[in-house]
Residue frames as qw, qx, qy, qz and C-alpha x, y, z in Angstrom:
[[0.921, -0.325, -0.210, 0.050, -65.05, 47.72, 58.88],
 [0.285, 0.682, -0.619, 0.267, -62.13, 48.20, 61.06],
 [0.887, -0.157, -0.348, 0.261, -59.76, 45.24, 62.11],
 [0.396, -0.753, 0.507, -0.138, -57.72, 44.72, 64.90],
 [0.013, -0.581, 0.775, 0.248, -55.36, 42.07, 65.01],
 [0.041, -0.083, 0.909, 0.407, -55.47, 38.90, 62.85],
 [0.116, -0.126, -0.311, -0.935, -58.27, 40.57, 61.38],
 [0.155, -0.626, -0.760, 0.075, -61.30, 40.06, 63.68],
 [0.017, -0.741, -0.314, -0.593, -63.52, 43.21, 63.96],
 [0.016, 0.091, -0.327, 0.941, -62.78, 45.66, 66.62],
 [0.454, -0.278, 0.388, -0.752, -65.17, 45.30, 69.71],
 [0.695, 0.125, -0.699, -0.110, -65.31, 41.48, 68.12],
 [0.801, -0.556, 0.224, -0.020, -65.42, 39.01, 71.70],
 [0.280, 0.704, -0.647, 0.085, -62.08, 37.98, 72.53],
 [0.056, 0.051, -0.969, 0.235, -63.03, 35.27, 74.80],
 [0.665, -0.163, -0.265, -0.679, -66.45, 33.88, 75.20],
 [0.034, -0.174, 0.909, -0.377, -67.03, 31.75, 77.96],
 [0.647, -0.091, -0.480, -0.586, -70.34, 28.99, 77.80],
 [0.334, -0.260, 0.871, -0.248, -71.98, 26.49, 80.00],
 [0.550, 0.024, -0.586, -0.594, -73.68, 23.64, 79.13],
 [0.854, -0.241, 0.113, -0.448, -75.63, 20.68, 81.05],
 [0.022, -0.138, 0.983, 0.117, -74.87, 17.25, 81.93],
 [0.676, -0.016, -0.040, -0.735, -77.98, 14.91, 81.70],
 [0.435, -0.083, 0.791, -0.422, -79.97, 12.21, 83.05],
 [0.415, -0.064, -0.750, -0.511, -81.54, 9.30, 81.06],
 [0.497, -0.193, 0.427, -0.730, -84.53, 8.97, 82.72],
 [0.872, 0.100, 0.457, -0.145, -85.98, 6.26, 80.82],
 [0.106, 0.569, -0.742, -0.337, -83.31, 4.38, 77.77],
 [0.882, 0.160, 0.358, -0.259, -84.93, 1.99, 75.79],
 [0.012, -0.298, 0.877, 0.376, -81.99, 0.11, 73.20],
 [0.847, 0.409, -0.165, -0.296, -83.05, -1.91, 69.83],
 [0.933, -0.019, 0.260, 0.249, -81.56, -4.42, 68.60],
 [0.388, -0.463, 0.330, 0.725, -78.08, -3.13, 66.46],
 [0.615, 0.749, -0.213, -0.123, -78.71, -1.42, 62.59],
 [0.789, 0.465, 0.030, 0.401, -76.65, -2.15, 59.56],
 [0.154, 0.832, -0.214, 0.487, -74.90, 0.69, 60.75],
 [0.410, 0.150, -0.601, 0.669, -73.13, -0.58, 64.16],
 [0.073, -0.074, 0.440, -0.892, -75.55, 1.74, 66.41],
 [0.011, 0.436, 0.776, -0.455, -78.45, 1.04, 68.67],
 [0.168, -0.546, -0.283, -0.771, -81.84, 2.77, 68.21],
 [0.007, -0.262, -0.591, 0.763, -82.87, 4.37, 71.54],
 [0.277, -0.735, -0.233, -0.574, -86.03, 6.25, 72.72],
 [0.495, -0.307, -0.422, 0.695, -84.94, 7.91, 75.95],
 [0.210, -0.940, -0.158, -0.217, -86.40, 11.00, 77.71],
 [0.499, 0.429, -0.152, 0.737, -83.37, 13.22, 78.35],
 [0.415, -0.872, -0.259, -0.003, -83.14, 15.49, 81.42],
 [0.608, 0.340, -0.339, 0.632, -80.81, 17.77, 81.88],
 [0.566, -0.709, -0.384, 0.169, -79.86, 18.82, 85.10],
 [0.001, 0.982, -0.169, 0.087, -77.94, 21.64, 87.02],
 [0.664, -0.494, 0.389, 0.404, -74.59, 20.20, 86.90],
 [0.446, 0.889, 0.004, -0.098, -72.78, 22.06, 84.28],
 [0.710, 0.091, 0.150, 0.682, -69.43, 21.58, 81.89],
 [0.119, 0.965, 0.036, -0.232, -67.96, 25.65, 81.34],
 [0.664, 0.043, 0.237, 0.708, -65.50, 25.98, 78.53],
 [0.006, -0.853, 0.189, 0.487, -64.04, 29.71, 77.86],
 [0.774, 0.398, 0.320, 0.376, -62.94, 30.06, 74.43],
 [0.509, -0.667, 0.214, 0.500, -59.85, 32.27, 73.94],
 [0.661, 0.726, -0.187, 0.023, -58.86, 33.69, 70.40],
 [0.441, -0.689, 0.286, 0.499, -55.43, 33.30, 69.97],
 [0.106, 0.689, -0.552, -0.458, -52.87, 33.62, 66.43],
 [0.013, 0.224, -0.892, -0.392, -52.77, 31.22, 63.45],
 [0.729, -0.081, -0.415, -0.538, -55.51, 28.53, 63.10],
 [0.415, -0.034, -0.861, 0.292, -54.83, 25.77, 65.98],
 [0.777, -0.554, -0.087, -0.287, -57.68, 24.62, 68.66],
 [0.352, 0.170, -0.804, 0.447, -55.50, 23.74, 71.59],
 [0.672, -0.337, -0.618, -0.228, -56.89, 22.46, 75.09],
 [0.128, 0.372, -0.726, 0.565, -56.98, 22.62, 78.85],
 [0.576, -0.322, -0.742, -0.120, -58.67, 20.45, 81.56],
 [0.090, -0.258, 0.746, -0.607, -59.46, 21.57, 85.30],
 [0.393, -0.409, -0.815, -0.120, -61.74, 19.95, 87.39],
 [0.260, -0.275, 0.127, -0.917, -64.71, 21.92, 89.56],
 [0.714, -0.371, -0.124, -0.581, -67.59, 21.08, 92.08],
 [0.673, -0.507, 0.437, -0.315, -67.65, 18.32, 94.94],
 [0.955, -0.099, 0.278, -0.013, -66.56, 15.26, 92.91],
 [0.479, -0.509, 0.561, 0.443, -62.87, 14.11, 92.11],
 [0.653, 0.726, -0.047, -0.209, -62.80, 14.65, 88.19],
 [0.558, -0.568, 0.414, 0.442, -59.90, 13.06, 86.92],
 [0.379, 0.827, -0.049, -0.412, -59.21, 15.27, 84.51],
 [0.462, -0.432, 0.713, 0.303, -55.83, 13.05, 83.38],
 [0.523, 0.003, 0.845, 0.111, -57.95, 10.93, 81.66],
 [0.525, 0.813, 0.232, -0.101, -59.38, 13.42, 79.02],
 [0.694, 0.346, 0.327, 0.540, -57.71, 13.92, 75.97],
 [0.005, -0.753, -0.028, 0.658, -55.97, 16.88, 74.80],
 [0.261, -0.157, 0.724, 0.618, -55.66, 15.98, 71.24],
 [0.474, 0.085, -0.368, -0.795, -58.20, 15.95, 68.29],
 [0.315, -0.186, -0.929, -0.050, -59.61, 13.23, 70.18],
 [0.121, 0.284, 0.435, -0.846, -61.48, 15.89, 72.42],
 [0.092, 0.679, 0.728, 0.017, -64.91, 16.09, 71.49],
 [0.129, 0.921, 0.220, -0.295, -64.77, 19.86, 71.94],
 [0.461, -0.330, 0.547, 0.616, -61.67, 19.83, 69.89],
 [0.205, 0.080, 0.663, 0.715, -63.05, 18.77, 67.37],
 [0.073, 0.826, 0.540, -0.145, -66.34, 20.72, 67.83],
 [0.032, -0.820, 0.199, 0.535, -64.03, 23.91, 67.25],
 [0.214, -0.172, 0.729, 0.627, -62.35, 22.22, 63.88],
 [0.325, 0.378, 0.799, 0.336, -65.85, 21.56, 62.42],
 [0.047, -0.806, -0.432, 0.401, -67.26, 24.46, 63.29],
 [0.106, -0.799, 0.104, 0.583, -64.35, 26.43, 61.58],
 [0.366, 0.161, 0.825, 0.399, -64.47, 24.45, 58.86],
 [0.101, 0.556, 0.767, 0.304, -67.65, 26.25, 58.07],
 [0.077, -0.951, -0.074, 0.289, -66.86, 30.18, 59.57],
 [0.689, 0.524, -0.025, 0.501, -64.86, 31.98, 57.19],
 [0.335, -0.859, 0.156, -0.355, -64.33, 34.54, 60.31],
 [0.822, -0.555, -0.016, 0.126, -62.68, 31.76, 62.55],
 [0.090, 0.802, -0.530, 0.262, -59.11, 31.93, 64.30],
 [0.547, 0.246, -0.758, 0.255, -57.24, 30.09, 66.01],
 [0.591, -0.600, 0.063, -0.536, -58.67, 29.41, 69.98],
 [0.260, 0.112, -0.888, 0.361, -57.97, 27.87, 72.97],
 [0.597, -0.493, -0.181, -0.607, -60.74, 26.07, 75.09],
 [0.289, -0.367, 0.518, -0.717, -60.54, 26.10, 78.88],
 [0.622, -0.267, -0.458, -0.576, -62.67, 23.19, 80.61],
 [0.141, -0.290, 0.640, -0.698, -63.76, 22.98, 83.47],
 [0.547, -0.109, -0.652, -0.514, -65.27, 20.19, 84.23],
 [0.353, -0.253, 0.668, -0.604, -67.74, 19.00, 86.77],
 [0.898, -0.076, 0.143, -0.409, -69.59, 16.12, 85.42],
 [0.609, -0.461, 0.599, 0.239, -67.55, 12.64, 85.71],
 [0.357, 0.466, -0.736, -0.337, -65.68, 11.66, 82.80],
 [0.555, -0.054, -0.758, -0.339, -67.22, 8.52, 80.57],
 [0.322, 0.008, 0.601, -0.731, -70.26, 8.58, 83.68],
 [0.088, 0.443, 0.892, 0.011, -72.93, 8.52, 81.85],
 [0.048, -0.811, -0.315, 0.490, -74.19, 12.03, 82.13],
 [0.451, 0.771, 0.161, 0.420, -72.65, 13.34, 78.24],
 [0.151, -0.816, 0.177, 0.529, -69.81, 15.54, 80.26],
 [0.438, -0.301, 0.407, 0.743, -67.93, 15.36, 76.72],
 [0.387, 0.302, 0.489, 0.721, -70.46, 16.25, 75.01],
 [0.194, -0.938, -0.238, 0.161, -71.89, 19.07, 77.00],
 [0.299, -0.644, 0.394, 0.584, -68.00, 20.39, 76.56],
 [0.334, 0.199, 0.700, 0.599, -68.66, 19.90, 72.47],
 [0.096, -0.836, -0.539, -0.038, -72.19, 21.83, 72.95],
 [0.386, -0.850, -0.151, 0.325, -70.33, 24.44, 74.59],
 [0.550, -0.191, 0.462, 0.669, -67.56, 24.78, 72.37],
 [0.173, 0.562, 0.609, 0.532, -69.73, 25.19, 69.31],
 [0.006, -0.903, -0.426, 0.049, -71.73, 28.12, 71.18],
 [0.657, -0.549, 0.062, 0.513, -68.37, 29.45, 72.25],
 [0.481, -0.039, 0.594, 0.644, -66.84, 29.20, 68.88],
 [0.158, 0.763, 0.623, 0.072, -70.20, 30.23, 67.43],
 [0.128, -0.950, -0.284, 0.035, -70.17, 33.66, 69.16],
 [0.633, -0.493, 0.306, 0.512, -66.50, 34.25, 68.61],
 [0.444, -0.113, 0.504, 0.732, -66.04, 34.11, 65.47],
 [0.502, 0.512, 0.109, -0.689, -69.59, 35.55, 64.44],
 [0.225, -0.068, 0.866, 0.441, -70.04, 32.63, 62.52],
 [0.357, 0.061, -0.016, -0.932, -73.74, 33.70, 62.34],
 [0.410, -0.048, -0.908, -0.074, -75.33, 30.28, 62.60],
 [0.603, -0.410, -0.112, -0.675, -78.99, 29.72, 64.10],
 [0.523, -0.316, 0.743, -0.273, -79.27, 27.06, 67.03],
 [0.870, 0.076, 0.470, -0.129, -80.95, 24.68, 64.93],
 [0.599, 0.721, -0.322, 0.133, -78.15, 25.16, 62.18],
 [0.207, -0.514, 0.785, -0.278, -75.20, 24.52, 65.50],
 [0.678, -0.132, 0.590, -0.418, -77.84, 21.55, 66.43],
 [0.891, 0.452, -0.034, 0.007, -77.33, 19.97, 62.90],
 [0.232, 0.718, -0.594, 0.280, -73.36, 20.63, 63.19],
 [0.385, -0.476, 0.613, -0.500, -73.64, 19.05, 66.59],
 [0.943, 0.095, 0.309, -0.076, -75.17, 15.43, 65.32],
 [0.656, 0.624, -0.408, 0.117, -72.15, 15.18, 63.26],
 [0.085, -0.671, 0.594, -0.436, -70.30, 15.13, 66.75],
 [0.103, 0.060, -0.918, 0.377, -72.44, 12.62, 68.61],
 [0.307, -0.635, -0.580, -0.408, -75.88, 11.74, 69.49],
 [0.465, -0.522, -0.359, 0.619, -75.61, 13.64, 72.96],
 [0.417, 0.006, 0.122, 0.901, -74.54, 16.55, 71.56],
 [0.328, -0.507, -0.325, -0.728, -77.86, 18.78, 69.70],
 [0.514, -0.699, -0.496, 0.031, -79.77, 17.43, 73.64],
 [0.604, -0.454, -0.209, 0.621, -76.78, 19.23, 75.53],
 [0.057, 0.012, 0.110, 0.992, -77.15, 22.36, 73.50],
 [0.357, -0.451, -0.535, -0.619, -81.03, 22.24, 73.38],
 [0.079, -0.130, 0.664, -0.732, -81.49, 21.18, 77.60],
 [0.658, 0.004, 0.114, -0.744, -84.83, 20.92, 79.45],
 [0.695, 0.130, 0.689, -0.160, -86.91, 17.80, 78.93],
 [0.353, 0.513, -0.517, -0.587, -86.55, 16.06, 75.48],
 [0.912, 0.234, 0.334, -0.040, -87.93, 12.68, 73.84],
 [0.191, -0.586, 0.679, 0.399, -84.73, 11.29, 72.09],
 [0.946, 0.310, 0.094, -0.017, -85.57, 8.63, 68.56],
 [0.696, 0.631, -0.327, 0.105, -82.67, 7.39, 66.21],
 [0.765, -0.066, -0.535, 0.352, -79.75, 7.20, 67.96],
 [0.341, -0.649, -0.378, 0.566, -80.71, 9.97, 70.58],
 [0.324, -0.303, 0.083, 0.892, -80.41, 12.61, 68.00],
 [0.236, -0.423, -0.487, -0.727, -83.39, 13.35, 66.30],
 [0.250, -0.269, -0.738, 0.566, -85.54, 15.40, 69.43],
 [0.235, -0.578, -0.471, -0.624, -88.51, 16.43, 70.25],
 [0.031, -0.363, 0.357, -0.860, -88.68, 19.13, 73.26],
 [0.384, -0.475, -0.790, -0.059, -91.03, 18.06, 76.07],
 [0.424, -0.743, -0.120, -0.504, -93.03, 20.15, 78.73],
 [0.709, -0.429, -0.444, 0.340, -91.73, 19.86, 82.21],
 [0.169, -0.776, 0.087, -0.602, -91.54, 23.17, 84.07],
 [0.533, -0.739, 0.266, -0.313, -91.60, 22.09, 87.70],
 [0.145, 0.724, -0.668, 0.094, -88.61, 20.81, 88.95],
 [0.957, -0.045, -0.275, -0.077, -87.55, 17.16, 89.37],
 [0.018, -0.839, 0.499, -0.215, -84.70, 16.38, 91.59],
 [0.902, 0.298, -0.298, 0.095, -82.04, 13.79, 91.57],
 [0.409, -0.782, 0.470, -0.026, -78.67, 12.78, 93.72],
 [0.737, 0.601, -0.308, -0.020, -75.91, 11.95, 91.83],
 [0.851, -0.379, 0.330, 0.152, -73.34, 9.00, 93.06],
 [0.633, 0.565, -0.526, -0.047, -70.33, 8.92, 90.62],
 [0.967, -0.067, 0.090, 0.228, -67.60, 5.81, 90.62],
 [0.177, -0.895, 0.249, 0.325, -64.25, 6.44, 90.30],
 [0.554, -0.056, 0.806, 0.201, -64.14, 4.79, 87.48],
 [0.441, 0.315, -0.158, -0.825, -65.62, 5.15, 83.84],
 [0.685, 0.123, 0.711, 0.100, -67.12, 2.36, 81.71],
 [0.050, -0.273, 0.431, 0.858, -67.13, 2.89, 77.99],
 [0.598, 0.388, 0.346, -0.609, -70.51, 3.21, 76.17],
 [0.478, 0.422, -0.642, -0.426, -69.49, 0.94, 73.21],
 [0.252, 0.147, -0.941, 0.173, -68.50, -1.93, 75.63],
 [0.461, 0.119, 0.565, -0.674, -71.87, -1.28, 77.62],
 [0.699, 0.402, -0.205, -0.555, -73.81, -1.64, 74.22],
 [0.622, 0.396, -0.550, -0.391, -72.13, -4.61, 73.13],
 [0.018, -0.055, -0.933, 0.355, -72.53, -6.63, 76.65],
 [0.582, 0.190, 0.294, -0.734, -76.27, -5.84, 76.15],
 [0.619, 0.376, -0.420, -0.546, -76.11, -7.42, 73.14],
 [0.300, 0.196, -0.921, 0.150, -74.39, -10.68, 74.51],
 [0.165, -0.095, 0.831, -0.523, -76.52, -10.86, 77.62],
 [0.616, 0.319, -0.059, -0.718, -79.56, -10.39, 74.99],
 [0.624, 0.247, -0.701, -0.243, -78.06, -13.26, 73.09],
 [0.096, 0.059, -0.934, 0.339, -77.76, -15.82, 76.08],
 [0.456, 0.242, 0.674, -0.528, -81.12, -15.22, 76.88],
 [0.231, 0.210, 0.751, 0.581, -82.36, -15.34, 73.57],
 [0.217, 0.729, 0.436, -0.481, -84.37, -11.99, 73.96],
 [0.277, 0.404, 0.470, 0.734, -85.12, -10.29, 70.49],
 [0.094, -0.383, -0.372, 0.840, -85.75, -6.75, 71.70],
 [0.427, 0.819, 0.383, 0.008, -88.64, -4.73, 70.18],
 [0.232, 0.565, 0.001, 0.792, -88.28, -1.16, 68.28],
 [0.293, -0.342, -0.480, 0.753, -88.01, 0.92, 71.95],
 [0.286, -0.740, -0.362, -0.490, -90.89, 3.45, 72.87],
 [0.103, 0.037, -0.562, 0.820, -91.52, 5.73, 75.38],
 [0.151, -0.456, -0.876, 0.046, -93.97, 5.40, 77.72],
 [0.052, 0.763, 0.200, 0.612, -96.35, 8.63, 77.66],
 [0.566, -0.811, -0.105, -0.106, -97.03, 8.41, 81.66],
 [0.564, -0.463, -0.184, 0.659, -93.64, 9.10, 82.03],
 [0.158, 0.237, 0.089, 0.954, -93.54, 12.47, 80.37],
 [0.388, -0.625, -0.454, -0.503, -96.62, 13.16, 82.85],
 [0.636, -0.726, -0.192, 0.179, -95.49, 12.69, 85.58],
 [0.474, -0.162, 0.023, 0.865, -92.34, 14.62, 84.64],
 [0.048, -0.580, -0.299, -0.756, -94.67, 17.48, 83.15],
 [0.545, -0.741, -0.209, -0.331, -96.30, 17.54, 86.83],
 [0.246, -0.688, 0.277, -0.624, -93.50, 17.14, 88.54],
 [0.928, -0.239, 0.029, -0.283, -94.68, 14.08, 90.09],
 [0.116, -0.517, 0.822, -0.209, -91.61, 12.01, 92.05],
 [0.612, -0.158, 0.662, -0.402, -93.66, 9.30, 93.29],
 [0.828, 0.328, 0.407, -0.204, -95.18, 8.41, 90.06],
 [0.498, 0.598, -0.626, -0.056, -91.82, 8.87, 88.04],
 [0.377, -0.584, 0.690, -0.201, -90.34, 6.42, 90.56],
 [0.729, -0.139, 0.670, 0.018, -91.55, 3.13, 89.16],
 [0.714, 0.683, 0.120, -0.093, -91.38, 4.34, 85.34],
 [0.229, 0.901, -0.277, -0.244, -87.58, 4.97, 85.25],
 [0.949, 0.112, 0.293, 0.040, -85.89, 2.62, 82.96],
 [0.314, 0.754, -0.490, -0.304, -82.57, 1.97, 81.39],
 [0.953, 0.238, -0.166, -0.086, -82.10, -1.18, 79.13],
 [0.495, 0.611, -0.518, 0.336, -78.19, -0.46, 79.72],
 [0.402, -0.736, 0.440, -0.322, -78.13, -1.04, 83.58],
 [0.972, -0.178, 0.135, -0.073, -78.06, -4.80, 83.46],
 [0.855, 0.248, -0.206, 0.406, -74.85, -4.75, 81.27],
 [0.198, 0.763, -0.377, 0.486, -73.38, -1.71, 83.23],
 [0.768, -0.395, 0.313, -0.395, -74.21, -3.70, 86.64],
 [0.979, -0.109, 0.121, 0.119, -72.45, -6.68, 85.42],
 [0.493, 0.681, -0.234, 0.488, -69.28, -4.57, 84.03],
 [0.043, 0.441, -0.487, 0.753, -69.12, -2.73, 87.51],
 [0.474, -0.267, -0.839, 0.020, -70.65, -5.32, 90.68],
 [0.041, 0.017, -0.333, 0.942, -70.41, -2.37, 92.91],
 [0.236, -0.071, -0.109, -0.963, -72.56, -0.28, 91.64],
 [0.574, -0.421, -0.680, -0.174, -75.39, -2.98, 93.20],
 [0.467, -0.423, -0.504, 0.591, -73.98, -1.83, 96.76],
 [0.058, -0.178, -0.321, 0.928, -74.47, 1.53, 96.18],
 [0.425, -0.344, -0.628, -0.554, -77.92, 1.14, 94.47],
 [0.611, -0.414, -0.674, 0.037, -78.84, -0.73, 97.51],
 [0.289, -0.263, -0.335, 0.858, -76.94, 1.87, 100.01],
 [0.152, -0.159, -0.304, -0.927, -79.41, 4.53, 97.74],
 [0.525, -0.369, -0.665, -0.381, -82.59, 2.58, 98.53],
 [0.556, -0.310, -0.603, 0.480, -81.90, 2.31, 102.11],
 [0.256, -0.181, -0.209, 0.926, -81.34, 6.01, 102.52],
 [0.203, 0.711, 0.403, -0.539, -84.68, 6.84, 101.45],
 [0.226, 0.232, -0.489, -0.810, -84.74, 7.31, 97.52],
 [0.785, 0.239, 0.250, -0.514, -87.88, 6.98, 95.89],
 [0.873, 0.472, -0.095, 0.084, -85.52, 4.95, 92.82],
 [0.320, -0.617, 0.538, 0.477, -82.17, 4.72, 91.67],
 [0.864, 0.381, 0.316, 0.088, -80.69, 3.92, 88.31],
 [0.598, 0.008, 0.402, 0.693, -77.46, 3.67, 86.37],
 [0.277, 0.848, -0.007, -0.452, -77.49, 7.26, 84.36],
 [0.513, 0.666, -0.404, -0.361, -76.74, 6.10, 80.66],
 [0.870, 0.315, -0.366, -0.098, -74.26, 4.19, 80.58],
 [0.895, -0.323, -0.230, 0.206, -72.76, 4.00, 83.70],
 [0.548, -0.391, -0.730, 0.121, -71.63, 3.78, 86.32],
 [0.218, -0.124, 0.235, -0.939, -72.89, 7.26, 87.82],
 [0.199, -0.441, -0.875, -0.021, -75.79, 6.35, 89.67],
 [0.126, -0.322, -0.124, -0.930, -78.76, 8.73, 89.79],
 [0.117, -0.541, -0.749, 0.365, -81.44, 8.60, 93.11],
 [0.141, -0.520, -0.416, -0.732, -84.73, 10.33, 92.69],
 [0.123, -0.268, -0.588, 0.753, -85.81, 12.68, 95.53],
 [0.011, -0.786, -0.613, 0.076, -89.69, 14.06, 96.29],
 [0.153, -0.954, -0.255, 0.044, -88.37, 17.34, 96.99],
 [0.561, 0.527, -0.420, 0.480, -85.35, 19.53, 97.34],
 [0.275, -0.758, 0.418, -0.418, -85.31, 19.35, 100.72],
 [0.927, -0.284, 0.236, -0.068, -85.67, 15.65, 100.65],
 [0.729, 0.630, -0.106, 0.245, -82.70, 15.71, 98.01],
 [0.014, 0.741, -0.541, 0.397, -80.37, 17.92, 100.49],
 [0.693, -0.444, 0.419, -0.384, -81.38, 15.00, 103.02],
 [0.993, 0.077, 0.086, -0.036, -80.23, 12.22, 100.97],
 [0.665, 0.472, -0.336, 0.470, -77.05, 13.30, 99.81],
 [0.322, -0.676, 0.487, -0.450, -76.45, 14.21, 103.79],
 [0.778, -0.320, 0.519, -0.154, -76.90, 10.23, 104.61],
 [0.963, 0.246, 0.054, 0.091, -75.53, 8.94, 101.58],
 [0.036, 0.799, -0.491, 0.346, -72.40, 11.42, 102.38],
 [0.606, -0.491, 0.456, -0.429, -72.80, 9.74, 105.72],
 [0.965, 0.016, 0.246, -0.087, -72.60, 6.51, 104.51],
 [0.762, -0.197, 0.467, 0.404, -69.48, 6.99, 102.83],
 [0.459, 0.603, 0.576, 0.305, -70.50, 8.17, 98.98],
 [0.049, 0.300, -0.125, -0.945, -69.76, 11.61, 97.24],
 [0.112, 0.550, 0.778, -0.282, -73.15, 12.93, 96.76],
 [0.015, -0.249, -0.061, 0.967, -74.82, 15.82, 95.01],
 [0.300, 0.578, 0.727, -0.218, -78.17, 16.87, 94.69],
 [0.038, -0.044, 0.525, 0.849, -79.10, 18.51, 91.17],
 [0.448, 0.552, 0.599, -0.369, -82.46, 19.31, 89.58],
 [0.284, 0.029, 0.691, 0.664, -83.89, 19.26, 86.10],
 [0.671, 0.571, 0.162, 0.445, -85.11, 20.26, 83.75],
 [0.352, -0.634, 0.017, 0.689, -81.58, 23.01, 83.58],
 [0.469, 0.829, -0.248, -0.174, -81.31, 25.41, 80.23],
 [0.762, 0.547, 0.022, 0.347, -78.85, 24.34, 77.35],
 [0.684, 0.133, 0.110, 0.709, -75.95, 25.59, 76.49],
 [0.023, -0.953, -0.272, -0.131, -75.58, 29.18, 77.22],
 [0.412, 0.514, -0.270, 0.702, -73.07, 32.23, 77.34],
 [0.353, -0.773, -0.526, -0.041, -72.16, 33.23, 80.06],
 [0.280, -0.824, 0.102, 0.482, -69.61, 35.76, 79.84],
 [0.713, 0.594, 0.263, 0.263, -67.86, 37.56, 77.16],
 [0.315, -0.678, 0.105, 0.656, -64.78, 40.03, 77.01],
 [0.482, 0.850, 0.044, -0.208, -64.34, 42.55, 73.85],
 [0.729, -0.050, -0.038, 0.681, -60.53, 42.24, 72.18]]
């Protein structure tokens, strides 16, 4: 074996550089709370082509350090992400090296284009990405579904945003089961300039649950919507796509009723709240009707962008030798 400096292997990557998905709850069914504090879900997962890209950088000693820019048509304010071991991909690099006797010290780049606490997992597509990053850096030698067990440790987002495509989410979104869907589905994403936190969503469901005195079931997914996402089929996803969370994100953020309504007007076949809020996701027939909606909802005022799903995981996509 010959080393080069702080002993990684000659022709070793010196930077690795990953993208990963954001993604679209198509349908988000919430239990009632466990003993444990967290919701059970069933939710069909979609990721789409809007992508987090973190570059991982060896550098000297053992320290993860951080940078934020922001990329694509909407105003990321990047301010508002941590740079501390609160980072999600932070600490995706600390566990990770916890468990590579190879690892080094690194710095991870991120560049982020999906909105920050949207709804759409951008932090934990930039945790997904980290790991692969880190992964292939340090030759930690670690199979995806060995990362994808690392990665529930992170978050329940986290294994979907390294796996992509179409997925049936159980537990608390982290136990998945891959789904068919080949032909593309397409979607126009509204963000807010605003985030909402996904704790405080959850625990106004719960209140608005109590006042009415609804006792939710155990959440299922309905098959005919993985059919009509296996075919493809807009029209007949349009009245199946559900998320239990919209009512509390809708009463958190009143807005997000005007641009629903501004969505409906312009010719989407749907709309709905993506996760937890308050990104707001319209479902287009086609991509050409897709380019046509985010032209009048532009028009109307509204940063717009049309995406399609299913997009691939987490993936390298450059590398440089040291």
């Amino acid at each position: 074996m010959v080393l080069g400096k702080v002993g990684e292997m000659r022709g070793s990557p010196r930077m690795v550089r990953v993208a990963a998905p954001g993604k679209i709850n198509v349908s988000l069914r919430v239990g009632p709370p466990r003993a444990d504090g967290y919701h059970g879900i069933a939710s069909v997962f979609l990721a789409v082509s809007m992508y987090e890209v973190v570059t991982a950088t060896r550098t000297q000693g053992q320290d993860v350090t951080v940078s934020i820019t922001s990329a694509g048509p909407f105003d990321i304010p990047v301010d508002s992400v941590p740079l501390d071991d609160t980072n999600l991909a932070v600490r995706a690099a600390r566990l990770l090296a916890e468990v590579s006797p190879g690892s080094t010290g690194v710095h991870l780049d991120i560049l982020k284009s999906v909105p920050v606490s949207g709804g759409m997992g951008g932090g934990s597509a930039d945790a997904a990405a980290a790991l692969l990053a880190c992964e292939a850096l340090w030759g930690s030698g670690f199979s995806r579904d060995e990362l994808a067990r690392i990665a529930a440790e992170l978050g329940a987002d986290v294994p979907f945003a390294l796996l992509g495509g179409t997925a049936v989410g159980l537990g608390v979104g982290e136990r998945l089961t891959p789904a068919i869907s080949k032909t593309p589905l397409h979607f126009v994403l509204v963000p807010a300039d605003y985030g909402l936190s996904t704790p405080v969503v959850y625990r106004l469901l719960d209140g608005i649950r109590q006042r009415k005195g609804v006792e939710p079931p155990a959440p299922e997914i309905d098959p005919s919507i993985l059919g009509a996402m296996r075919a493809g089929d807009g029209a007949g996803l349009a009245p199946l796509l559900h998320n239990d969370l919209q009512e509390a994100a809708l009463e958190l953020a009143p807005g997000l009723r005007d641009i629903l309504d501004v969505g409906q007007k312009a010719g989407a076949l749907a709309g709905i709240v993506s996760g937890s809020g308050p990104t707001m996701a319209f479902l287009a027939s086609s991509e050409v009707h897709a380019t046509d909606l985010e032209s009048r909802l532009t028009a109307a005022g509204l940063i717009a962008m049309a995406v399609s799903g299913p997009a691939h995981g987490a993936r390298i996509r450059s590398d440089s030798s040291a």
